[in-house]
C-alpha positions as CSV (number, residue, x, y, z in Angstrom):
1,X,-52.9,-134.8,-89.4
2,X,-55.0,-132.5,-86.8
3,X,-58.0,-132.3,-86.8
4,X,-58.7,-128.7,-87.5
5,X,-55.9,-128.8,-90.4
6,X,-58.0,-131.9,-91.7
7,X,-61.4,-130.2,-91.4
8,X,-59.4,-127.6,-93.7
9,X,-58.3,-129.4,-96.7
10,X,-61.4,-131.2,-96.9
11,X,-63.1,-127.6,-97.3
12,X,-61.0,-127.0,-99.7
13,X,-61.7,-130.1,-101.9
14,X,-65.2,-129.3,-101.3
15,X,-65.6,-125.7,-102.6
16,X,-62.9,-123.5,-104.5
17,X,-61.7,-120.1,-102.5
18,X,-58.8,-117.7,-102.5
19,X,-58.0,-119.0,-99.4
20,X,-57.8,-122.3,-100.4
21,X,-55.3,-121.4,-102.5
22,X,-52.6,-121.8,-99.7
23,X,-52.7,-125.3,-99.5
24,X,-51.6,-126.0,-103.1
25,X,-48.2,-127.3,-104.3
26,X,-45.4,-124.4,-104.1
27,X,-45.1,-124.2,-107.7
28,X,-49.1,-123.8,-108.3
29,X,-49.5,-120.9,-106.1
30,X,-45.9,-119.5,-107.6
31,X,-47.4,-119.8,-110.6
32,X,-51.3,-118.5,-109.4
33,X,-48.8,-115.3,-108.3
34,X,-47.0,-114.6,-111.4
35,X,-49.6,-116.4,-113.8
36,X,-47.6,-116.7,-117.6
37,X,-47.9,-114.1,-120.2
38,X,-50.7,-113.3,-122.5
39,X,-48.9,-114.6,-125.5
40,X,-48.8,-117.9,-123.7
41,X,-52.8,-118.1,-123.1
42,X,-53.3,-117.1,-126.1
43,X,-51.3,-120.0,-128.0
44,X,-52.7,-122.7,-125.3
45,X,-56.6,-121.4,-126.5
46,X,-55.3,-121.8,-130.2
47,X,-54.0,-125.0,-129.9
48,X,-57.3,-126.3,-127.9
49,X,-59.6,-124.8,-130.7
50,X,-57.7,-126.8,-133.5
51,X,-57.4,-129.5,-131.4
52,X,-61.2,-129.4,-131.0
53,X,-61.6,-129.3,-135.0
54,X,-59.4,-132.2,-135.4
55,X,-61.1,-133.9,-132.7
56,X,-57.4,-134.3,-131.1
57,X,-56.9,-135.7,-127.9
58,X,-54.5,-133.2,-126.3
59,X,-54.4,-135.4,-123.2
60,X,-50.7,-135.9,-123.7
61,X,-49.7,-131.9,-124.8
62,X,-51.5,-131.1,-121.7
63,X,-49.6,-133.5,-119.2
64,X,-46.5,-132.2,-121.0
65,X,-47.6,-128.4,-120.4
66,X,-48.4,-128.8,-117.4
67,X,-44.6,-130.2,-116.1
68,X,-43.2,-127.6,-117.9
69,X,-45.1,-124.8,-115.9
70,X,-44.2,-126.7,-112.7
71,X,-40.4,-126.3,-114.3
72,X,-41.1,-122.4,-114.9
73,X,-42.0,-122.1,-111.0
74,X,-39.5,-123.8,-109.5
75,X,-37.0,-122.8,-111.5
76,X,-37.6,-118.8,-111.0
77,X,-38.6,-118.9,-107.9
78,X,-34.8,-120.1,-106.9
79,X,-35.7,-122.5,-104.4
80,X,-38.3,-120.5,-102.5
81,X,-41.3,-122.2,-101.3
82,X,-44.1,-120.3,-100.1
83,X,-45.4,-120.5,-96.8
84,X,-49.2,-121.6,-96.4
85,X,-49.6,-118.3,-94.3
86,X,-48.5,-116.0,-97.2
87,X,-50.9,-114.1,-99.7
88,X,-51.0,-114.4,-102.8
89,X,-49.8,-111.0,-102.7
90,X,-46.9,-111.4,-100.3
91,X,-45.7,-114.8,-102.8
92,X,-45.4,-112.3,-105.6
93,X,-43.4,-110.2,-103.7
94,X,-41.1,-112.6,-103.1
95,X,-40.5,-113.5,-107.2
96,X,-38.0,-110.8,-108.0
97,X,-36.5,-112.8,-111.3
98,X,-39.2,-111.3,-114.2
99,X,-36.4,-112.0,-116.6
100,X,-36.5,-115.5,-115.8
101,X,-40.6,-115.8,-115.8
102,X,-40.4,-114.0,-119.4
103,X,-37.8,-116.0,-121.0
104,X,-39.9,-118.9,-120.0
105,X,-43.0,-117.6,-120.9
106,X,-41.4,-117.0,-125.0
107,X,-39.9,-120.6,-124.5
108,X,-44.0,-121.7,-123.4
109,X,-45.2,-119.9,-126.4
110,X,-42.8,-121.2,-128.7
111,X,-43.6,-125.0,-127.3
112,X,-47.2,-124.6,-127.8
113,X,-47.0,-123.1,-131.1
114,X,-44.7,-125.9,-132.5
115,X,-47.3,-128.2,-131.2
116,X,-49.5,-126.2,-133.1
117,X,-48.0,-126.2,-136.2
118,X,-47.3,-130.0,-136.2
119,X,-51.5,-130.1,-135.6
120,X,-51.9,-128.2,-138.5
121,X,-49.5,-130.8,-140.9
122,X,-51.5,-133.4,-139.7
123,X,-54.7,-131.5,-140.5
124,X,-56.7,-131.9,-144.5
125,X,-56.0,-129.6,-146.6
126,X,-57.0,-125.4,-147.0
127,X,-59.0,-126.1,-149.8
128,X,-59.3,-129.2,-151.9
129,X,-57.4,-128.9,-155.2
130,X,-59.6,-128.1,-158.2
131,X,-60.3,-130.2,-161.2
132,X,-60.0,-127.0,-163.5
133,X,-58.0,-123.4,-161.8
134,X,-59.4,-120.6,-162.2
135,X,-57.6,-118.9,-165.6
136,X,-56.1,-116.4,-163.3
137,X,-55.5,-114.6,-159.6
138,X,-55.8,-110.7,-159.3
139,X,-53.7,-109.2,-156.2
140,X,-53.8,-105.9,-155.3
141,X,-50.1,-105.3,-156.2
142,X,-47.4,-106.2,-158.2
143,X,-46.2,-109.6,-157.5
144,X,-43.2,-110.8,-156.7
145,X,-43.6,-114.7,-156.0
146,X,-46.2,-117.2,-155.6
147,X,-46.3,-119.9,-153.0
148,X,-48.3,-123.3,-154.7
149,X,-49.0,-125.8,-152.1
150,X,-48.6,-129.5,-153.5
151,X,-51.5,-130.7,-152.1
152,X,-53.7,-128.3,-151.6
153,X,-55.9,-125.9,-154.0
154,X,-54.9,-122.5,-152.7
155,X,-52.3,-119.7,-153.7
156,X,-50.3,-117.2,-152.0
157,X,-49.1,-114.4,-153.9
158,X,-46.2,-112.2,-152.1
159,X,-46.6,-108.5,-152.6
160,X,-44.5,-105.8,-151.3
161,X,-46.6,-105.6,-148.3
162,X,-48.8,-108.9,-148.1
163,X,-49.3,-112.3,-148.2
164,X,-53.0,-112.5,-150.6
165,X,-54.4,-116.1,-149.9
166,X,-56.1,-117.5,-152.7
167,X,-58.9,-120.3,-153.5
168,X,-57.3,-121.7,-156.2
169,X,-60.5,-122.8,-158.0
170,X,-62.7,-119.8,-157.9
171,X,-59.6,-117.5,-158.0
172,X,-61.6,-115.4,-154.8
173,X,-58.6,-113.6,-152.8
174,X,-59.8,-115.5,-148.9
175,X,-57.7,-113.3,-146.8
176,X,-54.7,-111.2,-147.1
177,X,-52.0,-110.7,-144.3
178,X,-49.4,-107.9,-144.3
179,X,-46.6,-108.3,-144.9
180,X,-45.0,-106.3,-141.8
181,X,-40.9,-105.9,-141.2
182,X,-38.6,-107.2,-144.4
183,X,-39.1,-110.9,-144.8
184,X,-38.5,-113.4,-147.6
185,X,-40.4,-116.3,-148.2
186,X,-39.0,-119.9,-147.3
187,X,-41.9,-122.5,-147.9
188,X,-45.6,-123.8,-147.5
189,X,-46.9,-126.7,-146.5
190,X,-48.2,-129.6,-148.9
191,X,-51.6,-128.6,-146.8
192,X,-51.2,-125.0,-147.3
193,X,-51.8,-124.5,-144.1
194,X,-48.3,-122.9,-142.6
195,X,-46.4,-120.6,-144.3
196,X,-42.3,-120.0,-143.0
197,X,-40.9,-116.7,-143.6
198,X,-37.7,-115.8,-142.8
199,X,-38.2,-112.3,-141.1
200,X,-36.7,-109.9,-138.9
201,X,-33.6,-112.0,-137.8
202,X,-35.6,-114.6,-136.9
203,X,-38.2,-117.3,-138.5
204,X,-41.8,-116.8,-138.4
205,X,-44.4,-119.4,-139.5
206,X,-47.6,-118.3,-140.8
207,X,-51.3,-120.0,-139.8
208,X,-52.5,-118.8,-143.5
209,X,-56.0,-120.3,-142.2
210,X,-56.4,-118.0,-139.9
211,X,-54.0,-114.8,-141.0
212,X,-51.6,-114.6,-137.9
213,X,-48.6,-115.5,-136.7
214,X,-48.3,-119.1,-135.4
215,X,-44.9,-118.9,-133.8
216,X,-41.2,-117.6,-133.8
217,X,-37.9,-119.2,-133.7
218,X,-34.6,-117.2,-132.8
219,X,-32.2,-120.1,-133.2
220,X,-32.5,-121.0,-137.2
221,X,-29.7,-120.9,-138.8
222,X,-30.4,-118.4,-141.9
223,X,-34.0,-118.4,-140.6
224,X,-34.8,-121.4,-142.8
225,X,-37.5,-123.5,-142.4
226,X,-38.8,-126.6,-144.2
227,X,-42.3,-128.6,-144.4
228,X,-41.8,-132.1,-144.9
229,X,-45.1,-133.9,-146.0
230,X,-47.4,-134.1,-142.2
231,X,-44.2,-135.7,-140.8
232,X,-42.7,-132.5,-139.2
233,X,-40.5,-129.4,-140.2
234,X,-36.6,-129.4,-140.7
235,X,-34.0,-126.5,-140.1
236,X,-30.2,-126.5,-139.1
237,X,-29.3,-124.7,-135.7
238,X,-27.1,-122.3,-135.1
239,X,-25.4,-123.8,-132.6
240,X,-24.6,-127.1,-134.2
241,X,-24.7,-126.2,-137.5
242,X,-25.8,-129.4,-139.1
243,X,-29.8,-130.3,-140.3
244,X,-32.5,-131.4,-137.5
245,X,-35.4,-133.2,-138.4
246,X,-38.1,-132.5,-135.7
247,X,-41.8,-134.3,-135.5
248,X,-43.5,-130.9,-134.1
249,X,-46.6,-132.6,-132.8
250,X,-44.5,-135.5,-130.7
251,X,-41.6,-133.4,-129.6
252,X,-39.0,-135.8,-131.1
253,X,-35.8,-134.2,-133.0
254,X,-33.4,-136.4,-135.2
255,X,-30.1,-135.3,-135.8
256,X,-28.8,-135.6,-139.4
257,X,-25.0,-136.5,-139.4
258,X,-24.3,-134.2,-142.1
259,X,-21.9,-131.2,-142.8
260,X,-24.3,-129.8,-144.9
261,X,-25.1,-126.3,-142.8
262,X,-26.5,-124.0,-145.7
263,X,-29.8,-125.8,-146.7
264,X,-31.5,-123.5,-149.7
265,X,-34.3,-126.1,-151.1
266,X,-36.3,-129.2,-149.6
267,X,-38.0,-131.3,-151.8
268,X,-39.5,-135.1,-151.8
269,X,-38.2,-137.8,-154.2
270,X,-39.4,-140.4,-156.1
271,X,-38.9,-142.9,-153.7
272,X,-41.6,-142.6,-150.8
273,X,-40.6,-141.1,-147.3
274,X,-37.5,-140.0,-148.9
275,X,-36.7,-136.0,-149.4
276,X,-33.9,-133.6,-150.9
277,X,-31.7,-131.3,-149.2
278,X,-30.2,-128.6,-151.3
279,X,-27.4,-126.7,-150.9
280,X,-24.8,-124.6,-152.1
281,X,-22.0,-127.1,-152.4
282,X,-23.1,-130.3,-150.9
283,X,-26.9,-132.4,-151.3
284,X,-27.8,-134.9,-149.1
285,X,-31.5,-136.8,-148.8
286,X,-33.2,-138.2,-145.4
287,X,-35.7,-141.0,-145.3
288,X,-38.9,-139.9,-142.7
289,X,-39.7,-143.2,-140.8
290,X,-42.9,-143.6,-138.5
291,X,-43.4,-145.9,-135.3
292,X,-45.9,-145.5,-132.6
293,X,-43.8,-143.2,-131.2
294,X,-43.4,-140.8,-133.9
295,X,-41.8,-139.8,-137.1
296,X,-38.0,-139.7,-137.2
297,X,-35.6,-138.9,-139.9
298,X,-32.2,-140.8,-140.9
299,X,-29.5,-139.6,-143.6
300,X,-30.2,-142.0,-146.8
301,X,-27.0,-140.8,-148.6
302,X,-24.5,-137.2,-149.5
303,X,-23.4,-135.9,-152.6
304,X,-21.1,-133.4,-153.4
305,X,-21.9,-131.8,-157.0
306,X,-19.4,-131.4,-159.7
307,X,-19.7,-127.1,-158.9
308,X,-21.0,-125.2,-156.4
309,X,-24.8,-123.7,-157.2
310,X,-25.3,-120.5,-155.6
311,X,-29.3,-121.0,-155.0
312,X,-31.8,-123.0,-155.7
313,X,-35.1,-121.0,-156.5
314,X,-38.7,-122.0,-155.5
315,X,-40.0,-121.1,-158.9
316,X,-43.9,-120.4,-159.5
317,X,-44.7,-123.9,-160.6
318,X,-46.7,-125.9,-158.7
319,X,-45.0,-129.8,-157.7
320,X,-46.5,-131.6,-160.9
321,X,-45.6,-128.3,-163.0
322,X,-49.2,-127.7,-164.6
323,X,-49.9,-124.0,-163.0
324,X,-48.1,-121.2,-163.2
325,X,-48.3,-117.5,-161.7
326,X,-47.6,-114.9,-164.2
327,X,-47.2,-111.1,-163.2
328,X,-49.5,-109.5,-165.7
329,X,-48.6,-105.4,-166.0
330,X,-51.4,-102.7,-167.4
């Protein structure tokens, strides 16, 4: 190396400048150009706050993250590679794909919000459940449904126009989230922590802790989404049209070799690690294994019922059927 080009980068170890800047790797300073979208900070600061209650070590997410914003440049940029004489200003210039930068800025976003959500399975629950519930919960409109966690001592009764989180014990409405664009109501966690709606085409899951959306998923087939214990979340694709198992917080996905494409209901069984899919005309049930690598899913066995059953209703019971929500009219 010269001299005066060694005398340079050791400036640049030294103290941090804009200048500097032209001696990182191409896909840093394509990325320092065309930094990603808001929605993408604002998941990554999420997912570090919860990671700091949980006292997580995000060590790994953040190894991961980072590749997959080395991907985003290299990939949009379409084989160019700046020169160390550019600006930051002239590398922009030369990044004329936005689509490509905002599809994988939603596909960032998504990532780091499943990581979240997986986070939040793992996490203790909302409230701890109460040795005596409150005799009854008062929302500010007619309700239609009410969302029992199994594990948890909160409520969430569904209005026309918002989700009213309750403490299940002192019956005190905590928060209330609207309700926005149509949307039905798929399931809560056993933490009641996430809540999975399916809404606007599409399926969005609920941080009920802190009222906002945690993430969205375009690819669910009848934008259904099920919480399985703090193992992971399951859903059938569009694409392949058959159940997927997926351990949000590890990344891994199990395939479930089963026809069964129209999944209503979700529910564990008796037997430990075991769980219920429901459907219209076939059942089948998955047993959630764990290893240091993760948890991963397997089919246990199919059924086909004597007739079909055209749904399977979440009911306002909660699991061991001792509370109910009643709709109480003046």
């Amino acid at each position: 190396m010269p001299g005066r080009t060694r005398w340079v980068v050791l400036g640049c170890l030294l103290a941090s400048t804009m200048g500097c800047q032209r001696f990182a790797a191409p896909e840093e300073r394509i990325n320092a150009a065309l930094p990603p979208a808001a929605e993408v900070l604002e998941a990554r600061q999420a997912f570090d706050e919860q990671a700091r209650l949980q006292a997580f070590d995000a060590a790994r997410i953040d190894s991961e993250l980072h590749s997959r914003l080395k991907m985003r440049a290299l990939e949009c940029a379409h084989g160019y590679s700046p020169s160390w004489l550019q600006s930051e200003e002239e590398v922009r210039a030369q990044l004329t794909d936005a689509a490509c930068f905002e599809k994988a800025d939603r596909a960032l976003a998504q990532w780091i919000g499943l990581r979240h959500a997986g986070l939040l399975l793992a996490a203790p629950p909302l409230r701890p459940v109460p040795a005596q519930p409150a005799p009854w919960l008062v929302a500010g409109e007619r309700i239609s449904e009410g969302s029992f966690p199994r594990e948890a001592g909160i409520a969430v009764l569904h209005t026309a126009t918002g989700h009213e989180l309750f403490d299940l014990g002192s019956g005190e409405r905590l928060r209330q989230i609207p309700r926005g664009e149509r949307s039905f109501v798929v399931d809560i966690s056993d933490n009641g922590r996430l809540l999975s709606l399916n809404q606007g085409q599409a399926t969005v899951v609920l941080d009920l802790a802190r009222g906002k959306p945690l993430l969205r998923l375009e690819h669910a087939s009848d934008q259904r989404l099920f919480w399985l214990g703090q193992a992971g979340a399951l859903y059938v694709p569009e694409v392949t049209r058959r159940p997927v198992f997926v351990d949000l917080l590890n990344g891994l996905e199990s395939d479930i070799p089963t026809p069964l494409h129209r999944i209503t209901a979700v529910s564990p069984m008796p037997v430990p690690g075991r769980y219920a899919l429901l459907g219209f005309n076939r059942h089948a049930a998955i047993d959630l294994h764990q290893d240091a690598r993760g948890w991963t899913a397997r089919l246990a066995q199919e059924i086909e019922p004597g007739q079909a059953i055209g749904q399977w209703p979440r009911g306002n019971l909660t699991a061991d059927r001792t509370w109910a929500s009643r709709t109480a009219r003046s």
